[in-house]
N, C-alpha and C positions, 0 to 999 in steps of 0.2 A: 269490574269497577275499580278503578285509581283510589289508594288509599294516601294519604299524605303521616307519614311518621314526626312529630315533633319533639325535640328532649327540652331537659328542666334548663338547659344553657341559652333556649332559645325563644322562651314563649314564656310569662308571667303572665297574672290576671290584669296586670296595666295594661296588655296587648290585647284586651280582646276586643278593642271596637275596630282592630281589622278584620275581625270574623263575621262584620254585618253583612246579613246574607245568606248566611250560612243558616237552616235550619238546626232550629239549639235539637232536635230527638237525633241529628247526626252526630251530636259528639259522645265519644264514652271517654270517660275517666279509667284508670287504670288504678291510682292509688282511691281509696276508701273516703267516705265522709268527705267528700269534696264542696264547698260551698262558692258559688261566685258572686262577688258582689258585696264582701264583707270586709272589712277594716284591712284584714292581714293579707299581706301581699306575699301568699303563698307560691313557691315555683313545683310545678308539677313536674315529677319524674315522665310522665309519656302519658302525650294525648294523640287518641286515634281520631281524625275526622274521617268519616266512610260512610258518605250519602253525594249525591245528587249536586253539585256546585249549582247555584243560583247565579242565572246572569241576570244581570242589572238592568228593571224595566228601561232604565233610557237607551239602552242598544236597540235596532230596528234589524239588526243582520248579524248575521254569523258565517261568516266563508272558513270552510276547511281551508287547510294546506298542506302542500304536499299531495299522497298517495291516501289521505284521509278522507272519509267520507262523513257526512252528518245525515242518521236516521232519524224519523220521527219514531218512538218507540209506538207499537201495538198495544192496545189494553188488554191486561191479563184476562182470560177465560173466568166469568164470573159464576157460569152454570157448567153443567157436566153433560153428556150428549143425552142423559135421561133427565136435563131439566130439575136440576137437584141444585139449587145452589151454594156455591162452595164460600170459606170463611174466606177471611183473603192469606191467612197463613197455610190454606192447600190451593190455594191457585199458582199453576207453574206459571215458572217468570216467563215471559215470552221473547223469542230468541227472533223475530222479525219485525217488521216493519216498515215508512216508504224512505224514497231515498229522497231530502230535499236540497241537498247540494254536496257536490263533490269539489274535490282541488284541482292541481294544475295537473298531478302525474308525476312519476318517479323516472328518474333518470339515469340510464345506464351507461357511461362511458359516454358514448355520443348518441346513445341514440334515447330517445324519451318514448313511454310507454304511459298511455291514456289510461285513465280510469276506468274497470271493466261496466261498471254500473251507470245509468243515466238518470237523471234526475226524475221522478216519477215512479220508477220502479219501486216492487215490493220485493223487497229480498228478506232471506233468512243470515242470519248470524251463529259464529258461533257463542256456548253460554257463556264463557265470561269475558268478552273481548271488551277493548274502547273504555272509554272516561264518561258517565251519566252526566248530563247537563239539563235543566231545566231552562227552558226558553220557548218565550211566547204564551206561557200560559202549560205548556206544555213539556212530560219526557225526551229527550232528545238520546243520541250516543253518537260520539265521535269516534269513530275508528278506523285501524288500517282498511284498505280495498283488501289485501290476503284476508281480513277477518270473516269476511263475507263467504258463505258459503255456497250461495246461487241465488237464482230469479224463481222466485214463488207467484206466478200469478195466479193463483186458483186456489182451492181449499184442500186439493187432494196432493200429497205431498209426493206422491209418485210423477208430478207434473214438474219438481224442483227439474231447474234447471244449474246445473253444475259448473262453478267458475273457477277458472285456473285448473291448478291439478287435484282436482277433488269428485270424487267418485259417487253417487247415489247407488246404492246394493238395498236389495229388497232379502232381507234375511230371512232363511230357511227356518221354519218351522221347530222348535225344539221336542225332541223324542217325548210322547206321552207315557210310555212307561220304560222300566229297565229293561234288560236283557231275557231276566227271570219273568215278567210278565207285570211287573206289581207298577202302580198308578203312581205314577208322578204327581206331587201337589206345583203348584205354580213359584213356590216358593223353594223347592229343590231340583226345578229343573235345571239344570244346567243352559248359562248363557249361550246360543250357535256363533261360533264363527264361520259360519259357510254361509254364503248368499249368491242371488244372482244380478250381475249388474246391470242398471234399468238403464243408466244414464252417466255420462262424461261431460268433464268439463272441456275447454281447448287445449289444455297442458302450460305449461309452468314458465315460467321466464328464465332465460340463463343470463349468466353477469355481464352478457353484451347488448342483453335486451330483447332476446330471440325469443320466440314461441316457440316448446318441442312438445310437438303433439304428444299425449299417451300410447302406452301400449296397450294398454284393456281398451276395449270394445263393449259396447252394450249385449247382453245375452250371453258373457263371458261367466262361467259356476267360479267362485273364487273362494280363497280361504285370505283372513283378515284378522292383521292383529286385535285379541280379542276386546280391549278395552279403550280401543281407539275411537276415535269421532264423535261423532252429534246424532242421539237415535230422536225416530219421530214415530208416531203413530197414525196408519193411514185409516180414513172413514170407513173404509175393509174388516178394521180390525189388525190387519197385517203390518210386521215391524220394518222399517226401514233405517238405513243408517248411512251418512252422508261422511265421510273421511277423503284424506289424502291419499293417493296414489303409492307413494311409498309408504302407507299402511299396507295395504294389499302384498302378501307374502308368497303367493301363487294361484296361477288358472288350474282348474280341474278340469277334466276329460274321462 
């Protein structure tokens, strides 16, 4: 999410009815005992705004531009797969949602290259990509086409389909106990970087606009930088983990 920085040269309390709009729980203060609204025309050392921009009901459209896209955000998971309902401060934030309008396309040299997603689609994102906007009523996110991690039409995430040079790996199992015999808890297992991979994307753009395929293949055992990418959990139970292609360090055999 787009944080906006503002120092005390640039912002006083006479400026804030440019900030209608803005939800007042998005702003924090930085210096102490801050009051708005009162006599003295204090200048703030540093105000963070870091929420959701509010577009202005009289808009009816919003067109990306460029290689941007506009998601409708998903709503966070409210129960748990046992029907437990969670607070909303353990519901993860949700990394997908549909695609309701895209831009023109990024242009390389001479040649221009289309936006991989179509309007409709459900795709996955990575977590902290794009600028939040509130529009229509609703979460929105603006972001790069690279932010995008693939086509999700299904609930089971081994179905992601992978865009550009980005890899879906279904990760290997981690060791249940050590060497010596003794029970690993879940919380000293060690992360795996080895997996197998389920799924590819078409490969990457070069600076003239060219598609190069990958060199991994699906069913390839690979080893992967270990703290790289976007993990998911499949209705299996099993870990899967969605990265870049140049994460990937080598094929095993």
């Amino acid at each position: 999410m787009a944080t906006t920085q503002l120092t005390a040269s640039s912002i006083s309390t006479r400026n804030f009815s440019s900030f209608e709009g803005l939800r007042t729980s998005s702003i924090q203060f930085r210096s102490k005992n801050v009051r708005i609204g009162t006599s003295t025309q204090r200048l703030f050392p540093s105000l963070v705004v870091k929420a959701a921009t509010v577009v202005a009901p009289k808009h009816t459209s919003l067109k990306p531009l460029g290689d941007r896209v506009l998601v409708k955000i998903k709503d966070a998971e409210e129960k748990t797969v046992g029907g437990i309902i969670l607070p909303s401060t353990a519901q993860s934030k949700p990394q997908g949602g549909e695609v309701v309008a895209v831009g023109e396309g990024k242009t390389f040299g001479k040649n221009k290259v289309e936006i991989s997603v179509k309007e409709g689609a459900q795709v996955v994102y990575t977590k902290y990509a794009g600028t939040e906007v509130e529009f229509n009523g609703s979460k929105h996110l603006i972001l790069k086409d690279d932010d995008i991690v693939g086509i999700l039409e299904t609930d089971e995430v081994k179905d992601l389909k992978p865009l550009s040079d980005r890899v879906l790996i279904k990760v290997a199992e981690a060791e249940e106990k050590t060497a010596g015999g003794l029970l690993l808890t879940e919380a000293t297992k060690e992360k795996p970087s080895v997996g197998t991979v389920i799924a590819v994307g078409p490969g990457y753009v070069d600076d003239e606009g060219n598609r190069k395929p990958l060199s991994i293949t699906p069913g390839n055992t690979v080893l992967y930088s270990k703290y790289a990418g976007n993990d998911f959990k499949g209705k299996d139970g099993s870990d899967y983990i969605a990265l870049r292609a140049s994460d990937v360090m080598a094929i095993l055999s």
